[in-house]
C-alpha positions in Angstrom: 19.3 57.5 111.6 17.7 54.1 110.7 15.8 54.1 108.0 13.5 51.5 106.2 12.1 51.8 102.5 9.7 49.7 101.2 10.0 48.4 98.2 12.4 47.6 95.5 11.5 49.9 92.5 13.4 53.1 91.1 11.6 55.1 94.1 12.7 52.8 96.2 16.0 52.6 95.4 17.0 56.1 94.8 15.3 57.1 98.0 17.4 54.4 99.6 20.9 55.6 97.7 20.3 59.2 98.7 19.5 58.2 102.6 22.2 56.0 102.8 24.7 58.6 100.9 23.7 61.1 104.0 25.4 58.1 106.3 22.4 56.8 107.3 21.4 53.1 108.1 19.4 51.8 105.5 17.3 48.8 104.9 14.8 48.1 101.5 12.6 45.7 102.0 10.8 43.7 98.2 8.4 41.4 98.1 10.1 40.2 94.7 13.0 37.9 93.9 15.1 40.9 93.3 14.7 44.4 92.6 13.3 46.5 89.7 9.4 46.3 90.1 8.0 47.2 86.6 11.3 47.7 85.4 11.4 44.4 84.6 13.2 42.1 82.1 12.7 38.5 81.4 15.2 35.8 79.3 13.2 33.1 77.4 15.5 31.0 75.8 18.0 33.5 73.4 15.6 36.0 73.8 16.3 39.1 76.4 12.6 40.9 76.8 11.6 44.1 78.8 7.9 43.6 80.1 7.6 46.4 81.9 8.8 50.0 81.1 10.1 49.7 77.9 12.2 53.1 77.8 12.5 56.6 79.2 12.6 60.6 79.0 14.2 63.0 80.3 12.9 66.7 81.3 14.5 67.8 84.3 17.9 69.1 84.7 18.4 66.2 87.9 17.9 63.1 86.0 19.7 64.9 82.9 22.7 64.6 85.1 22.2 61.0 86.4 21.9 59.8 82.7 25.1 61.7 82.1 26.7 59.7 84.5 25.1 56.5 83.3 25.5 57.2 79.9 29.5 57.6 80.3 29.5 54.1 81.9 27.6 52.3 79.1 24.7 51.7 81.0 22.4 53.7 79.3 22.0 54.4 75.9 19.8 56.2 73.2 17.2 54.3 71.5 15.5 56.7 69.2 13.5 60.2 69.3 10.1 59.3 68.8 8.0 56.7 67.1 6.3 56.9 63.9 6.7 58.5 60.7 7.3 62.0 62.1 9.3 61.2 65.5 9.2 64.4 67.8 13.1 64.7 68.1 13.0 63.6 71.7 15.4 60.7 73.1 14.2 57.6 74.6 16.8 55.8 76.1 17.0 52.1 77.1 19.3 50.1 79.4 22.1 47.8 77.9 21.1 44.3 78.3 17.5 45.5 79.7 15.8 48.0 81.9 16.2 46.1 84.6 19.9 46.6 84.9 19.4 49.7 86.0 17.2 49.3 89.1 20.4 46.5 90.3 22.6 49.1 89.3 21.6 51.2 92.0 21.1 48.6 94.2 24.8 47.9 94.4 25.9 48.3 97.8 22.7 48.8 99.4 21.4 46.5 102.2 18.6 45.2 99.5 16.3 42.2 101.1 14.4 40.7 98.2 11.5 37.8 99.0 10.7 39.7 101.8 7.1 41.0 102.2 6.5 43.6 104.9 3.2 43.0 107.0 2.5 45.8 108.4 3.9 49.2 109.5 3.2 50.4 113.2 4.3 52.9 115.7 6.1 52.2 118.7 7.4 54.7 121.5 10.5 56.2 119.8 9.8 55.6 116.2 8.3 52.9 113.9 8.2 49.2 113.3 8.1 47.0 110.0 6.7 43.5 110.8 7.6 40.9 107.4 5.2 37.9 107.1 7.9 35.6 108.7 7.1 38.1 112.0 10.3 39.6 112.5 10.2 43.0 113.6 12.5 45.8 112.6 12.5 49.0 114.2 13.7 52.0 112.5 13.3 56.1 112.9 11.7 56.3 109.4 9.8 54.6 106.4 9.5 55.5 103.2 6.7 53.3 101.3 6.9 53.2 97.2 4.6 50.6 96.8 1.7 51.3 95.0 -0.6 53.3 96.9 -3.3 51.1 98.0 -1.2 48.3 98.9 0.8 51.3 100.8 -2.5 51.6 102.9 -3.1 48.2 103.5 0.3 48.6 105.1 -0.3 51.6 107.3 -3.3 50.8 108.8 -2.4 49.6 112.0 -0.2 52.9 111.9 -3.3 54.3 112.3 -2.1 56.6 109.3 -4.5 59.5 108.4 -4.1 59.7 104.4 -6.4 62.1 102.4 -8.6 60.7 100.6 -7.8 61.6 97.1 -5.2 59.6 97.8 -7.0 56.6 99.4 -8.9 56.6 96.7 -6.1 56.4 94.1 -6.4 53.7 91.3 -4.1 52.3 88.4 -4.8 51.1 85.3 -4.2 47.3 84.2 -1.8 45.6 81.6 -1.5 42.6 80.2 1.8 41.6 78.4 2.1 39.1 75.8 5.5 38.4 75.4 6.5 36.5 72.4 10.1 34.9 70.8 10.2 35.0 66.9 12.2 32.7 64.4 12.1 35.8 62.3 12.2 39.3 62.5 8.9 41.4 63.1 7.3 43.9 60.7 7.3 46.3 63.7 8.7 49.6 61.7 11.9 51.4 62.9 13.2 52.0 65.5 11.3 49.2 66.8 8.6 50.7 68.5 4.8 51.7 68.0 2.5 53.7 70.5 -1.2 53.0 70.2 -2.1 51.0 67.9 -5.4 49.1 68.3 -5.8 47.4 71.2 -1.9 47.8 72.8 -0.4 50.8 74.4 3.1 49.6 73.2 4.6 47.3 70.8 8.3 47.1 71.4 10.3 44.9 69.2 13.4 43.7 71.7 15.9 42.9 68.6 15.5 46.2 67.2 15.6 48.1 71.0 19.3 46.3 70.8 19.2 44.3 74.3 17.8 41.0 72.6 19.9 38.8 70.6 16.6 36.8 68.5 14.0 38.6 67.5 11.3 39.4 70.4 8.5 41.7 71.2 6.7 42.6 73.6 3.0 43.9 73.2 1.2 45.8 75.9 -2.6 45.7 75.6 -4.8 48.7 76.4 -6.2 49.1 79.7 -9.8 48.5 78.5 -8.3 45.5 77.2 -6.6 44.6 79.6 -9.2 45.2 82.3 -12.2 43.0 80.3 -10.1 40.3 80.2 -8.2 40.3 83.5 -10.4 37.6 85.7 -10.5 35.5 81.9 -8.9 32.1 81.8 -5.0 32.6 81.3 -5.1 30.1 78.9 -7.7 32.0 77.4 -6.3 35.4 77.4 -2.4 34.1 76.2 -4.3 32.8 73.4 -6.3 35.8 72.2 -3.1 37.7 72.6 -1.0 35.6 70.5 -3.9 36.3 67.8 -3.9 40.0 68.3 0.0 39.8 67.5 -0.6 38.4 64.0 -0.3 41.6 62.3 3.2 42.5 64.0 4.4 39.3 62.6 4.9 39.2 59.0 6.2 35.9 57.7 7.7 35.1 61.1 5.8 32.3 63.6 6.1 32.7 67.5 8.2 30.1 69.0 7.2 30.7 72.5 5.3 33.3 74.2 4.9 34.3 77.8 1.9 36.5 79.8 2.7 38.9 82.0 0.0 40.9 84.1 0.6 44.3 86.0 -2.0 44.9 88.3 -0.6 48.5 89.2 0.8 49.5 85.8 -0.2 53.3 85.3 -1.5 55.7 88.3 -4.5 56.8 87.0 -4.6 60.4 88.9 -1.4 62.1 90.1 -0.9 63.4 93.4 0.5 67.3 93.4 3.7 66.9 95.4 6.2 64.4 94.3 5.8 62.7 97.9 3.3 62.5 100.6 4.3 62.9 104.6 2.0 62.2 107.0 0.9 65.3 108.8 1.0 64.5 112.4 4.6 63.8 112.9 4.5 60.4 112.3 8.0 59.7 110.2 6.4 58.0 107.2 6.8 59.2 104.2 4.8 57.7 100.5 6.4 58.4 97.2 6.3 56.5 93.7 5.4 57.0 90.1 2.0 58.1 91.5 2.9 61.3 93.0 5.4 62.4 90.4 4.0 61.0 87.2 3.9 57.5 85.6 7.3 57.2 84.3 10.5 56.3 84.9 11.6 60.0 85.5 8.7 60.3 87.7 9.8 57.5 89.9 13.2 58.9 90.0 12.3 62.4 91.2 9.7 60.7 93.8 12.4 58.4 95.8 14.3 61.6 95.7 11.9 63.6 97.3 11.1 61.3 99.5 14.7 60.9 100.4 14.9 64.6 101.2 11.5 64.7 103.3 13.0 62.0 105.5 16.6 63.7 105.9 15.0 67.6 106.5 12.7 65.7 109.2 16.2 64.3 110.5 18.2 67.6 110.6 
C-alpha cells in the first residue's frame, strides 16, 4: 500500500513509523524546514531553547513502553514530578538536547519531505492525490492529515470531504513565546518550571530543564494574552514581553530574546475518538493532538490510531 501523511509532527510521524513498520510505502509531507511541529527547539547563540512543548506525561500503558525504550537509549529523561511547592509526584520528562530530538528521532529512516507544502488533497479513480504548491502530484491509496484541523479542511475540500461539523468548527488557542538568553541565572524556582502564573501558561527555565548550556527561558503567555495582542506590532509585543519577564529575572539582564507565535497551540475542544475517518469510503483519515488531547501523549496515541485505521481499511 502507498500511503501519504501529512505533516511532520509526533502524529505524523508515529502514524508514518507504524505504516511503514507494516511494509508499506510511505511518504510525510511538512511544510517546515524539518520535522517536529510544536515540538520545537531553537539555538541562540549558547543557548539551546524549547518554544514549544516544553515536557511530557505519561498515562497509558503504550507510551509507558515507548519511553521505556527511549529512556534506555538516553533520549529521554526525567525532569521533575510536578511544579510548585507541593509537586503531585508525577514525572515530566524532557528530551536530551531538546524536545525536538525526538520528533527526528522517529523520523530516522522514514521518507520525510520537509519544505514541502501540500496544496490540496483530491480523489482520483483508484485512490487519492496530494498536489504540493510546486504542482507535482503524488498518488497514493491513503492520507493521513495531522495538521491542525482547519488547515486539514482547507486541504480536503476539493476532496469534496464531508466532515461533521463539530469538527469544522474546531478552534485552538494562541501563544506567544518570548524567548530570552540570560547572562545570569533566573529566579525561576526548582526544578525550573512554573504553571500559571499571571499572564503565561509556562515559564520554563532551559538551564535548569538541563538541555541548555547558559541560562535561558522560555515564557508562554496566556491565550487571552496572547490573543489581544496577536495582530499588535511585533516590535511592539517582543517588547511588552521582555517587560512581563522582569520578575523571572532577578539580578540577571536579557542578552537577546526571540518571539515566537503558535497560531494552533492548544485544541480548544477535543474530538471523542483519537482519529477521524471519513465515512463514505473515502481512505482519508484526520488525527492530531485535537482528537486525542493537547499533549504530547495525545499526539502519540492519535498518529497511532490513525496508523491502525489506515492498515484495518487495508487488510
Amino acid at each position: 500500500m502507498r500511503v501519504i501523511v501529512v505533516g511532520a509532527g509526533l502524529a505524523g510521524l508515529v502514524a508514518a513509523g507504524a505504516v511503514a513498520a507494516a511494509g508499506n510505502d510511505v511518504t510525510v509531507f511538512d511544510k517546515g524546514r524539518g520535522p517536529g511541529g510544536r515540538m520545537a527547539t531553537r539555538r541562540i547563540g549558547a543557548a539551546t531553547v524549547d518554544h514549544g512543548a516544553q515536557f511530557f506525561t505519561v498515562r497509558s500503558d503504550e507510551l509507558a513502553a515507548r519511553v521505556a525504550t527511549w529512556t534506555a537509549a538516553g533520549l529521554v529523561t526525567e525532569w521533575c514530578r510536578g511544579f510548585g511547592p507541593v509537586p503531585d509526584g508525577h514525572p515530566r520528562y524532557v528530551v536530551r538536547g531538546g524536545m525536538n530530538a525526538l520528533p527526528k528521532h522517529l523520523a530516522a529512516g522514514l521518507d520525510v519531505r520537509c519544505e514541502s507544502l501540500v496544496f490540496a488533497i483530491r480523489r482520483t479513480g483508484h485512490g487519492m492525490s496530494v498536489q504540493l504548491d510546486d504542482a507535482s502530484l503524488h498518488e497514493c491509496d491513503a492520507v493521513v492529515v495531522t495538521c491542525p484541523v482547519p488547515q486539514s479542511y482547507s486541504l480536503l475540500v476539493s476532496a469534496e470531504v464531508a466532515m461533521p461539523q463539530a469538527l469544522l468548527r474546531a478552534d485552538y488557542d494562541r501563544t506567544i513565546a518570548l524567548l530570552a538568553v540570560l547572562d545570569a541565572p533566573s529566579v525561576v524556582p526548582e526544578p525550573g518550571g512554573v504553571q500559571g502564573a499571571p499572564g503565561f501558561t509556562f515559564i520554563a527555565d532551559n538551564l535548569r530543564k538541563g538541555i541548555s548550556a547558559v541560562p535561558a527561558l522560555t515564557l508562554h503567555a496566556d491565550p487571552a494574552w496572547s490573543k489581544e495582542h496577536w495582530d499588535d506590532d511585533r516590535d511592539a509585543t517582543h517588547a511588552a514581553l521582555r517587560e512581563a519577564a522582569v520578575p523571572w529575572l532577578g539580578s540577571a539582564m536579557i542578552v537577546d530574546s526571540q518571539v515566537k507565535r503558535w497560531r494552533y497551540a492548544t485544541p480548544r475542544a477535543i474530538w471523542p475518538e483519537p482519529c477521524w475517518r471519513a465515512e463514505d469510503g473515502l481512505p482519508v483519515v484526520l488525527a492530531g493532538d485535537a482528537f486525542a488531547g493537547p499533549r504530547v501523549e495525545g499526539a502519540i496515541l492519535s498518529g497511532l490510531a490513525g496508523a491502525r485505521s489506515v492498515l484495518t481499511e487495508s487488510q
